[in-house]
C-alpha positions in Angstrom: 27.4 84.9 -36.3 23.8 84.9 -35.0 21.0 82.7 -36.1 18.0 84.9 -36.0 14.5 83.7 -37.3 11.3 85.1 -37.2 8.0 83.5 -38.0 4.8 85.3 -39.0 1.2 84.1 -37.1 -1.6 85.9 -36.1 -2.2 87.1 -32.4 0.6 88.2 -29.7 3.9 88.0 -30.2 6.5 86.1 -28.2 10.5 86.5 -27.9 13.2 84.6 -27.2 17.2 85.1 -26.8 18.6 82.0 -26.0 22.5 81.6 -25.2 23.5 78.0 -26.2 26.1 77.2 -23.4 27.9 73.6 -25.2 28.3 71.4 -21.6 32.4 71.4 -21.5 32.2 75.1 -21.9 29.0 76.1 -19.5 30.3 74.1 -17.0 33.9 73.7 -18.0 35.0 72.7 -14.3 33.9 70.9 -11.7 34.2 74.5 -9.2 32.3 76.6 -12.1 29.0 74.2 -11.5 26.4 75.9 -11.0 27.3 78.8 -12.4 25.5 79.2 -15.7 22.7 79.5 -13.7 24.0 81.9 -11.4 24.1 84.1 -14.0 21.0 83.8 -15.0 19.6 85.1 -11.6 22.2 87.5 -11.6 21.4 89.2 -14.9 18.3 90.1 -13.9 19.7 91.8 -10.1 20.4 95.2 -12.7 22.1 96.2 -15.5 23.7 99.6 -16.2 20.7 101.2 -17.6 18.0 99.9 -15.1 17.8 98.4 -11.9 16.1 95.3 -10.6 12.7 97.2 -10.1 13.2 98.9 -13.1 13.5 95.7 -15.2 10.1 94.5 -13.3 8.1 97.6 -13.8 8.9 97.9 -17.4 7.7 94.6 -18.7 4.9 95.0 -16.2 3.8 98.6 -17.2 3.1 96.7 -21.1 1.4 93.5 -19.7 4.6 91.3 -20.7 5.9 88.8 -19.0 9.7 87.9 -18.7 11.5 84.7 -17.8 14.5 82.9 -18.0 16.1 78.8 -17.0 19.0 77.1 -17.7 19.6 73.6 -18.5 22.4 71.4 -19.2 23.2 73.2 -22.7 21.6 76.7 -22.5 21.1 79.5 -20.8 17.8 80.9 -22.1 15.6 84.6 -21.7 12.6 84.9 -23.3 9.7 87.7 -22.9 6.2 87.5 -24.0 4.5 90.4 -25.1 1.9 92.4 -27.3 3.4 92.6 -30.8 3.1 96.7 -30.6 5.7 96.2 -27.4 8.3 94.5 -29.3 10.9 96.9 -28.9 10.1 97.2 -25.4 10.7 93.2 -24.8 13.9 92.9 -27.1 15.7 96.7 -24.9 14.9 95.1 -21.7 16.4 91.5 -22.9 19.1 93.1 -24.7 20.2 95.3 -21.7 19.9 92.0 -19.5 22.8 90.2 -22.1 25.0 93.4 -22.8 25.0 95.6 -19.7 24.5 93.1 -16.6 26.0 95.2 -13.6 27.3 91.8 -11.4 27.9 94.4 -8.4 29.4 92.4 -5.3 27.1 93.0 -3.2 24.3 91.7 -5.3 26.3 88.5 -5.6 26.2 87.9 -2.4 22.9 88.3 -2.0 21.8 86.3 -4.7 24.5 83.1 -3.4 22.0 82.9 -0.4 18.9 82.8 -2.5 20.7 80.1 -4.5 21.4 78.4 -1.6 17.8 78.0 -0.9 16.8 76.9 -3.9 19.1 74.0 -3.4 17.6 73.3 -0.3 13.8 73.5 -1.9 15.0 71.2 -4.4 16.4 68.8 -2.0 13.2 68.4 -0.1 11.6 67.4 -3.5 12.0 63.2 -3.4 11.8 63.1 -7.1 14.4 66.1 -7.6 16.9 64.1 -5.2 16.3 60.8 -6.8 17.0 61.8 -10.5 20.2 63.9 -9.3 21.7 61.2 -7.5 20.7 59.0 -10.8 22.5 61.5 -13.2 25.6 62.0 -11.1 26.0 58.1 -11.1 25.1 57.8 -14.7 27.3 60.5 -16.1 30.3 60.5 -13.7 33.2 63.0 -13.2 31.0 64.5 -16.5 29.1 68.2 -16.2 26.2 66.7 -17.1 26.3 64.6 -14.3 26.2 67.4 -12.0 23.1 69.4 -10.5 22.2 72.3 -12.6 22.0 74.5 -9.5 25.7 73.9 -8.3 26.3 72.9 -4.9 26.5 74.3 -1.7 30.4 74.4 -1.7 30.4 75.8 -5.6 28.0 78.3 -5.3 29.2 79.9 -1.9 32.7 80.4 -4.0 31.1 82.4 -6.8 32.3 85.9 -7.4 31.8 88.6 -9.6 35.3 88.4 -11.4 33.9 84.3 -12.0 31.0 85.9 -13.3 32.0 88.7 -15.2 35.0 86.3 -17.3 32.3 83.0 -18.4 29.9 85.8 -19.4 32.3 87.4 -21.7 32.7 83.9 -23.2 29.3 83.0 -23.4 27.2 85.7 -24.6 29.3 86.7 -27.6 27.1 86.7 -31.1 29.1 83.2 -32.1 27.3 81.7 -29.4 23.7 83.4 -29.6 20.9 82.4 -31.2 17.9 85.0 -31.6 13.9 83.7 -32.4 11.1 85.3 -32.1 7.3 84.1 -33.0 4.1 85.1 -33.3 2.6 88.5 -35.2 5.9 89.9 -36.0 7.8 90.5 -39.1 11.3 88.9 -40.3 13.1 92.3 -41.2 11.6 94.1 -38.0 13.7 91.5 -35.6 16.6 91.7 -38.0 16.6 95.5 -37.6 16.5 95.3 -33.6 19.5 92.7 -33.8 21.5 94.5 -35.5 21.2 98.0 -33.6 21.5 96.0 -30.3 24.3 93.7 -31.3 25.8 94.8 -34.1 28.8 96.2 -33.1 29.7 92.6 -30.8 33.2 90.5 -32.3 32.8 87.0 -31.7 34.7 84.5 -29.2 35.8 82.2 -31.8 34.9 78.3 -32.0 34.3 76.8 -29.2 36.3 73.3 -27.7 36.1 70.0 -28.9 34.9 67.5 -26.8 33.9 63.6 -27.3 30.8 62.2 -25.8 30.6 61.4 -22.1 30.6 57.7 -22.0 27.9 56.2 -19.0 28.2 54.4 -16.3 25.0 51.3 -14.5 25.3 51.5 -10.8 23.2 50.5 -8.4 22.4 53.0 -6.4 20.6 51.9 -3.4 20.0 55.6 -0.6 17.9 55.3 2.8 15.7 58.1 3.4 13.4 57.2 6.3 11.2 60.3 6.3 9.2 59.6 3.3 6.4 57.4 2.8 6.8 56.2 -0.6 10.1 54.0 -2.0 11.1 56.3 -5.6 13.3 54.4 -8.0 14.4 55.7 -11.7 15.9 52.5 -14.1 18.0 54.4 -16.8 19.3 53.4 -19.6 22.1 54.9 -22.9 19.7 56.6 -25.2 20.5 58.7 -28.9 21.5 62.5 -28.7 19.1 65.2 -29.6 19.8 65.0 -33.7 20.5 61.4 -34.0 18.7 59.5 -36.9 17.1 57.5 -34.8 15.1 59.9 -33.1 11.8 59.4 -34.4 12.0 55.9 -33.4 13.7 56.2 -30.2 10.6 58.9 -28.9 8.2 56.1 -30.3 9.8 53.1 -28.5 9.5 55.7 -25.4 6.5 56.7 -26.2 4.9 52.6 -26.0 7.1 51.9 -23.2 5.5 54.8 -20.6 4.7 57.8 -22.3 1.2 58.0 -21.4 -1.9 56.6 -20.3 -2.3 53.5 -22.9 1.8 52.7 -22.5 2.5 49.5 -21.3 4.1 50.5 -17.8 1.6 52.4 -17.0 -1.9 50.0 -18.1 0.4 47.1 -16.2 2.0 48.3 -12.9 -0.5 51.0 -12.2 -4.1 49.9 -14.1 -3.5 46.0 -13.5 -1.4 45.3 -10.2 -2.1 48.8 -8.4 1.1 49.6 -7.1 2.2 53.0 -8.2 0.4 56.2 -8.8 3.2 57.7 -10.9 5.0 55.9 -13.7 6.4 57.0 -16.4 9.3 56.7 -18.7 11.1 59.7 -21.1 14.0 60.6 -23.1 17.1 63.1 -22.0 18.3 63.9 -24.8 21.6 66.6 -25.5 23.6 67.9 -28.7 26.2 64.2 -27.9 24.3 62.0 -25.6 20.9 61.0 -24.2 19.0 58.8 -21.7 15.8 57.3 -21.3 14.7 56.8 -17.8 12.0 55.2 -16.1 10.6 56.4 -13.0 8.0 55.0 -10.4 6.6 55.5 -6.6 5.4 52.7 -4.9 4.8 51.0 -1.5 8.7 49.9 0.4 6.9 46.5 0.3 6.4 46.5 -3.9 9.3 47.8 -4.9 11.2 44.7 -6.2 7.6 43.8 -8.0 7.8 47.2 -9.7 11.3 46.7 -11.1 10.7 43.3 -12.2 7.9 44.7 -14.0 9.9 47.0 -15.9 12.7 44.3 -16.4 9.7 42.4 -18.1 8.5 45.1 -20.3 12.5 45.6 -21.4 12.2 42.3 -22.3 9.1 41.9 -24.3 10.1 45.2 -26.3 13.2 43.2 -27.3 11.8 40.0 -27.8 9.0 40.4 -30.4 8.3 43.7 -32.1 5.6 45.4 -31.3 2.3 45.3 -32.9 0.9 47.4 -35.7 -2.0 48.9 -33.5 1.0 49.7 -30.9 2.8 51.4 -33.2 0.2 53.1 -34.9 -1.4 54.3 -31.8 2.2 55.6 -30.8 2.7 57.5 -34.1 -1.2 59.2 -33.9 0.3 60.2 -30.1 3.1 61.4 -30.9 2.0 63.3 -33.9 -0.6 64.6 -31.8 1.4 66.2 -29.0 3.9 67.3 -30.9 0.9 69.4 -33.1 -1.0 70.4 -29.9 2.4 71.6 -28.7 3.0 74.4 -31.3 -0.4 75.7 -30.9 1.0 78.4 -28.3 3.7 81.5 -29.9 6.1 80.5 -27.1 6.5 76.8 -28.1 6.5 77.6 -31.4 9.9 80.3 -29.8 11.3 77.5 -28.1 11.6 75.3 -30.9 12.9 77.5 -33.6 15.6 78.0 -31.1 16.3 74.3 -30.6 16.3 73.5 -34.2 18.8 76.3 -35.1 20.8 75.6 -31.8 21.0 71.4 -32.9 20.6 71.0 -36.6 21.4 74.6 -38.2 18.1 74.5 -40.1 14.8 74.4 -39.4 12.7 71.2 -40.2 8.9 72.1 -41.0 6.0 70.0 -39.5 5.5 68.0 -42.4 9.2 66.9 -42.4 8.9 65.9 -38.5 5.4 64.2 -39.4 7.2 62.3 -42.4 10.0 61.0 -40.6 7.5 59.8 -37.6 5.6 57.9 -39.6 8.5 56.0 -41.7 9.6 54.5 -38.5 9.2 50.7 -38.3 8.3 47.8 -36.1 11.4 46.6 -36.7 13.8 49.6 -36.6 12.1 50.1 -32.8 12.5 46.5 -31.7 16.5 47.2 -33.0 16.5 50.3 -30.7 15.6 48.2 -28.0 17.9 45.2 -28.2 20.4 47.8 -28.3 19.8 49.9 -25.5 17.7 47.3 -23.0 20.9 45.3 -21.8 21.5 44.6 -18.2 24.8 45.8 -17.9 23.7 48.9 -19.3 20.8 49.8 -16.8 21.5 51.9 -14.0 19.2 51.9 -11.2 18.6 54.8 -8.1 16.4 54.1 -5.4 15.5 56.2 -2.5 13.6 55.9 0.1 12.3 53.3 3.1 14.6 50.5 1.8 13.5 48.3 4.7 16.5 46.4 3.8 15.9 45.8 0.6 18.6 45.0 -1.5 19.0 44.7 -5.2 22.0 42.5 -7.8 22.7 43.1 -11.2 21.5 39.6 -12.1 17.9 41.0 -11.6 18.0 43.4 -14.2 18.6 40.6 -16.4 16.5 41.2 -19.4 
């Protein structure tokens, strides 16, 4: 069944066709990792009606512009055009998910350009630092593992691999369809059904219970940097949880901006990181909420006791009314700033039909922000903020530091 919706606005119009991979199925063993996103590259390597260039000079010969990611849960293509070229953008995305050639030769190609995206991402401190964190966190679990794949998953791919998951994946039970901007409801029904129409649907997908987490301490020696990086996780709600609101507030105070309390403390007050920051991970049956900082090998153990602190206080005494009204006018804010662009405004009519079935207006979201509490926040965090629940990842110039649970006491 697809999920199309269209929402009328003045000014250009923007596309997206999103294929919502669930993680046991996207990434349904441990050899398949990496291979959602292989798929994604490889899409776009020629289908049976045009070829790479082709694909390129089309959307270019109309101005457009045409992208793609994966993430844990998706596998998303979106194209943003003039609304006169709609057609245009919805052919040239619906030849990418119908006709995709995956010829071997491609394949091999692309499994060295792969390859060196892993190793671009591996120089990246930050990148290395939260995938080591995730794989610790979420164990033996895909979404514990590296979006990317690894060397020794991706040099196995094949097109027969490719050709099966794709079959299962990009079936109309598994697609959802938005589009925004200057562009009419029955128009994008019409082009849905002429392109995929005529699709049957793989039937309901697998069962699966949530990935329970894991706290190590994770403490990795890298010499050649300058700075000691280190990301304290902790159990956070899923994407559609009740809690939600409250949960991106309590985030929100904690390190999610300028006026957040990590930030005016460990970076305005002592000085010793230029980046800190915490934010929420959240999926369709579990989430995290991670804090991250860089700092001198000396000041690491002062930044983490910081944070410990801060933990602490949010669990000790709940937070004051300017606090939490300065969080909810944030919040508010950026989520309202957010939508002022056609492909936001794309992105999350897909999300909301991809989590909840339905879509939730503004006014709803703005609602439910503001009837969070003091208390239901300080709750949040007595709950979650628990030493045997944090896991810690730091990389870097240890200089033999070392670090015990007993620490993280909070």
């Amino acid at each position: 069944m697809f999920c199309p919706r269209a929402r009328p606005a003045q000014g250009h119009g923007s596309l997206v066709l999103a294929a919502p991979l669930c993680h046991n199925q996207s990434m349904a063993t441990a050899a398949e990792n990496g291979l959602a996103h292989f798929i994604e590259h490889m899409v776009f390597k020629g289908t049976e009606r045009r070829s790479a260039e082709a694909i390129a000079r089309e959307m270019d010969s109309v101005g457009g512009m045409l992208d793609a990611f994966t993430s844990k849960e998706q596998i998303c293509f979106n194209a943003k055009i003039l609304d006169e070229h709609l057609p245009i953008a919805f052919d040239v995305i619906a030849d990418l998910i119908l006709r995709p050639k995956f010829d071997d030769e491609d394949v091999k190609k692309e499994r060295q350009v792969v390859l060196e995206e892993i190793k671009m991402d591996l120089d990246n401190p930050e990148y290395m630092l939260h995938e080591i964190f995730t794989s610790g966190f979420w164990p033996d679990h895909p979404l514990g593992r590296p979006i990317l794949g690894t060397p020794d998953t991706v040099k196995k791919f094949n097109r027969d691999g490719l050709r099966t998951r794709f079959q299962n994946w990009f079936a109309p039970d598994q697609l959802v369809i938005t589009a925004a901007g200057n562009v009419k409801h029955e128009q994008v029904l019409e082009l849905v059904q002429e392109e995929f129409g005529h699709l049957q649907p793989a039937g309901p997908t697998e069962k699966h219970d949530a990935p329970p987490t894991a706290a190590p301490i994770h403490l990795e020696t890298k010499r050649d940097l300058e700075q000691v990086h280190l990301c304290l996780g902790v159990p956070s709600v899923p994407l559609g949880h009740e809690d939600r609101f409250a949960i991106a507030l309590l985030n929100n105070l904690l390190g999610g901006g300028m006026s957040s309390r990590l930030f005016q403390n460990i970076r305005e007050k002592q000085g010793l990181a230029y980046a800190v920051f915490s934010e929420l991970t959240p999926y369709s049956d579990a989430g995290m909420l991670t804090v991250y900082a860089g700092t001198a090998k000396e000041t690491v153990g002062q930044v983490i006791d910081l944070t410990i602190q801060e933990f602490h206080a949010l669990k000790e005494l709940p937070v004051t009314e300017e606090e939490l009204r300065r969080s909810k006018n944030h919040l508010k804010g950026s989520l309202m700033l957010s939508l002022e662009s056609t492909s936001s405004r794309m992105s999350n009519l897909a999300r909301q039909e991809l989590y909840f079935g339905r879509f939730f207006s503004l006014d709803e979201i703005l609602v439910s922000i503001e009837a969070v509490t003091r208390e239901e926040m300080q709750a949040l965090a007595q709950k979650y903020f628990r030493p045997e629940q944090i896991a810690v990842t730091v990389l870097g110039p240890l200089n033999g530091f070392t670090l015990e649970r007993s620490r993280l006491a909070c």
